[in-house]
C-alpha positions, 0 to 999 in steps of 0.5 A: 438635850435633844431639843437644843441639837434640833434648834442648832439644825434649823438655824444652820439650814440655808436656801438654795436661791438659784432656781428662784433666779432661774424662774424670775429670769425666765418671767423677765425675758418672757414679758419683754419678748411679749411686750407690746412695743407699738403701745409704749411708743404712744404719748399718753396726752395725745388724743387722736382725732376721729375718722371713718376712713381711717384703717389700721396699718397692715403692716409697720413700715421698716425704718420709721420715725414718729412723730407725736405733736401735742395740742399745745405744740410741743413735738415728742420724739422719743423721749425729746420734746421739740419745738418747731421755731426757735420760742417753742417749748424745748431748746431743742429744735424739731430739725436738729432732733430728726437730723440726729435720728437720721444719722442714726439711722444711717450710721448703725443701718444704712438707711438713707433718708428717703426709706424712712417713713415719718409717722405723725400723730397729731393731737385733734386740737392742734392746727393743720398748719402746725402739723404742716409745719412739721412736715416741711422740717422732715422734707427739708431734712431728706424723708419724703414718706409720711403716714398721718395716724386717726382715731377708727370710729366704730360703729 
């Protein structure tokens, strides 16, 4: 008789889960706060040429726009792959994607064109006159500031 009074507790017993949310909660809010955003903005297919002058920024310019440029000229930014003329790889042109990360920008912080820097990390394999190309888009468009990313050689 005892037994069976045993057997009827334990399957009345139930967990109380809110310290358990409370700690998974705290661990989320915790590694977004410490995640490492300046690494989720790199492409993983670009390959960064080498330079011995090339220096690590001092510090990240305020408003800025990167631009990643593979070696088979596709254009990322942000999530959209671009192409600078009309047979590129995407419908979507590089002007009309940097054209709308401008208004953005405008809009939402009042940030005009020529405060924005446009961070450019061109493939090592993919032809100065491409990157050029890309430059004179962003020109067209009002942002006069750009910033070329390498790859430090160590020694």
């Amino acid at each position: 008789m005892a037994r069976r009074r045993e057997l009827s507790n334990l399957q009345q017993a139930d967990t109380n889960m809110t310290s358990m949310i409370d700690v998974v909660f705290l661990l989320i809010s915790f590694f977004t706060l410490v995640m490492n955003f300046s690494q989720a903005e790199q492409h993983e297919e670009i390959a960064l040429p080498k330079s011995e002058i090339a220096q690590p920024p001092d510090a990240a310019p305020p408003e800025m726009i990167t631009l990643q440029i593979g070696a088979d000229h596709r254009v990322f930014l942000g999530a959209k792959v671009c192409g600078i003329e009309s047979d590129d790889y995407a419908a979507t042109s590089l002007a009309a994607a940097v054209r709308e990360e401008l208004d953005v920008l405008y809009l939402v912080r009042r940030v005009d064109p020529k405060d924005v820097t446009v961070v450019i990390r061109g493939d090592a394999n993919v032809e100065t006159s491409y990157v050029q190309k890309a430059i004179a888009v962003c020109q067209a468009l009002g942002a006069d500031s750009y910033v070329l990313r390498a790859r430090q050689v160590r020694e």
